[in-house]
Each structure stands twice: as structure tokens, then as C-alpha cells.
C-alpha positions as MATLAB code, in Angstrom:
seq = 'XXXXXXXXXXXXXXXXXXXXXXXXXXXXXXXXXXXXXXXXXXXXXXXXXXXXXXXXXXXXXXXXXXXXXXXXXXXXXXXXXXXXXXXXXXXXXXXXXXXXXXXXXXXXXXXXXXXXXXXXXXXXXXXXXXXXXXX';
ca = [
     -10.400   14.142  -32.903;
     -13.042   11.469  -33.234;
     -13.986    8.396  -31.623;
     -15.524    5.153  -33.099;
     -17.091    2.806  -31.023;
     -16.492   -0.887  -30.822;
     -18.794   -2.241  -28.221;
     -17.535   -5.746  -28.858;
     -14.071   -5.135  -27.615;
     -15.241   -2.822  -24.751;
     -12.797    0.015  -26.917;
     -12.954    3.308  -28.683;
     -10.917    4.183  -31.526;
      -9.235    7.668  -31.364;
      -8.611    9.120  -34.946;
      -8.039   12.215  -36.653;
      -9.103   12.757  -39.709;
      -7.592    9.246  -41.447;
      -4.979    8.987  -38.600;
      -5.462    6.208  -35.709;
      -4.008    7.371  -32.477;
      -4.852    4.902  -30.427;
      -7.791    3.494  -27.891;
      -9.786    4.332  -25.176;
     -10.600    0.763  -23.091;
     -13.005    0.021  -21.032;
     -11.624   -2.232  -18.462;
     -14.345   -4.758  -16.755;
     -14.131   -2.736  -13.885;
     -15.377    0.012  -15.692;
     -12.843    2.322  -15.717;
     -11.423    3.771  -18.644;
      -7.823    3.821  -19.817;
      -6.332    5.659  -23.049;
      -3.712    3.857  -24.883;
      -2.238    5.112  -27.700;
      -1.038    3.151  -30.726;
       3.312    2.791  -31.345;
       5.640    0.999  -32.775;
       8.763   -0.296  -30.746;
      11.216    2.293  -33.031;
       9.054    5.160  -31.996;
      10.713    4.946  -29.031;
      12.036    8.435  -27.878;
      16.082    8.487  -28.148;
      17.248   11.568  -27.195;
      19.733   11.064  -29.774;
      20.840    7.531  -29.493;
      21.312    5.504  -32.246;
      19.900    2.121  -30.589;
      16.891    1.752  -28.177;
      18.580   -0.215  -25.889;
      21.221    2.473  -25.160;
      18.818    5.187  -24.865;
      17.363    2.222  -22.266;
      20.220    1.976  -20.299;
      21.139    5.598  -19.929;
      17.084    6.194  -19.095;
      16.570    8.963  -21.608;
      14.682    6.531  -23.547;
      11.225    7.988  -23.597;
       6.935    7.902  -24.824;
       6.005   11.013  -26.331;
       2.346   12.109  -26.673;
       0.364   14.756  -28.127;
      -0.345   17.447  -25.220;
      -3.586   18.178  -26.883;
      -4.968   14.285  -26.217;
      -3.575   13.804  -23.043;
      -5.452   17.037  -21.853;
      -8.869   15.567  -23.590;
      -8.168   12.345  -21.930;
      -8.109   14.615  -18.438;
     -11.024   16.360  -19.409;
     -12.707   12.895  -19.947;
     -11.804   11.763  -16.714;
      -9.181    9.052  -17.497;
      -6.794    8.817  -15.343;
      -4.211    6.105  -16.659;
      -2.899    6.100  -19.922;
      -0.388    3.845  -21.880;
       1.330    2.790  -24.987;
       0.148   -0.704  -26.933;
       3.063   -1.698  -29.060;
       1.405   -2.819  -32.168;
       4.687   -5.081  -33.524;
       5.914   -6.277  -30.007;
       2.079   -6.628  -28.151;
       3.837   -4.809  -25.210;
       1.892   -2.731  -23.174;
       3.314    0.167  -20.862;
       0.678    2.700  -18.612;
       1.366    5.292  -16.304;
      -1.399    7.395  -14.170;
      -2.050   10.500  -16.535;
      -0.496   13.186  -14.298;
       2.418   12.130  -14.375;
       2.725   13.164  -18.309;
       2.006   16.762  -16.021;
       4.806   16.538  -13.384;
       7.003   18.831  -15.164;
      10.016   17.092  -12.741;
       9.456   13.660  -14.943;
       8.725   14.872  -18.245;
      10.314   16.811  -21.157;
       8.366   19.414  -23.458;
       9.374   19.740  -27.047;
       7.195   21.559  -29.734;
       7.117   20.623  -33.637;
       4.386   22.365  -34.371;
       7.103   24.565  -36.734;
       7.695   21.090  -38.226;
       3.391   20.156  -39.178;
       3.800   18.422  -35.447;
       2.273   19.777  -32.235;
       3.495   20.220  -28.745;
       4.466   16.617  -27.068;
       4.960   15.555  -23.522;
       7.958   12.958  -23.245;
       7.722   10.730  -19.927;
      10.367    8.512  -19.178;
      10.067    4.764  -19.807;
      10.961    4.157  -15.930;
       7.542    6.055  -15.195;
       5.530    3.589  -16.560;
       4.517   -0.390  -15.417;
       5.595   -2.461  -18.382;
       3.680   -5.836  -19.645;
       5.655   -8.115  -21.937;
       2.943   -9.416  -24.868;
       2.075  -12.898  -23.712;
       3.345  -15.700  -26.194;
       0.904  -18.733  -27.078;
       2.548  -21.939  -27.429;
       0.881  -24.417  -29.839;
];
């Protein structure tokens, strides 16, 4: 995994090999917050057809790589997230709870060209609706 600085947005891009994962921000605070890259669809189901259902029956999950969240602990981030790139929503969570194995759900597709992911619950995260500018 690789990062690319971008001063100018106070962000780091996280990539491997041609792959964009996501960001590390810099918050004017100066702490540091990983957030990785979806789209609304990529939504965990647990095998409902719609979203919303998995929503409403709160299986509806984020899954990340286990390798990248334990980096981002290594690094010393402590709050990561999910920026969803066609919506602009933004959901974060304190890192260890992607480590409370009472929250989350383990699933390996490493058999599959995947790797081991950590699926937290969408009610463990604080949720930001993408702000809309009216003209």
C-alpha cells in the first residue's frame, strides 16, 4: 500500500498498486482520520436484495480490508469512515470498534482474489448527509 500526498487538501491518497482505497485527512485540528472510498451499492446486504431493507433489519453493513484498518492502528488513527463518492455522504466510527468482535462480522475471500474483511454495522457509525448547494 502506498500513499500520495496532497498537501493542498490536507489528504493522503491510499492506493495499491493502480487501486484507490481511499484517504487519510488531516483534520485542522491535526488529527488524522482514514476514510475509505465507496459507492452507496457497496453497501453490505447480508443477502438482501435492496439497501433499504438490509437498513431496516440492521444487517446492512461497511466492510473493510483487515489489513488497512490494522495499518491505520499502527499509524495511530483512531477514527475511520466511509466517503460515498456518488451520494457525498460521509459515515466514521472510532477504529476499535471495527475490533469489538461483539459489533462486527469476519468473512474471508481471500479463496476468491479478496482478503479478510471486517463488517461493522451501519448503526456503529455517525452519519453526515452530503450538503446540497442551492444556486
Amino acid at each position: 500500500m502506498a500513499y500520495v500526498l496532497c498537501p493542498e487538501k490536507h489528504l493522503e491518497l491510499v492506493k495499491k498498486d493502480k487501486r484507490l482505497y481511499g484517504a487519510i485527512v488531516t483534520l485542522d485540528t491535526g488529527q488524522k482520520v482514514y476514510m475509505a472510498y465507496r459507492k452507496r451499492s457497496e453497501i453490505y446486504r447480508a443477502g438482501e436484495v435492496r439497501v433499504g431493507e438490509a437498513i431496516k433489519k440492521g444487517v446492512a453493513a461497511w466492510a473493510m480490508d483487515d489489513d488497512t484498518l490494522s495499518m491505520m492502528r499502527a499509524h495511530g488513527i483512531t477514527v475511520v469512515g466511509v466517503f460515498v463518492r456518488d451520494t457525498g455522504d460521509r459515515y466514521v466510527t472510532k477504529i476499535d470498534n471495527y475490533f469489538d468482535k461483539t459489533k462486527i462480522r469476519i468473512l474471508n475471500y481471500s479463496a476468491r482474489g479478496g482478503s479478510l474483511q471486517r463488517f461493522l454495522p451501519l448503526q456503529h457509525f455517525k452519519y453526515r448527509r452530503a450538503v446540497v448547494k442551492k444556486f
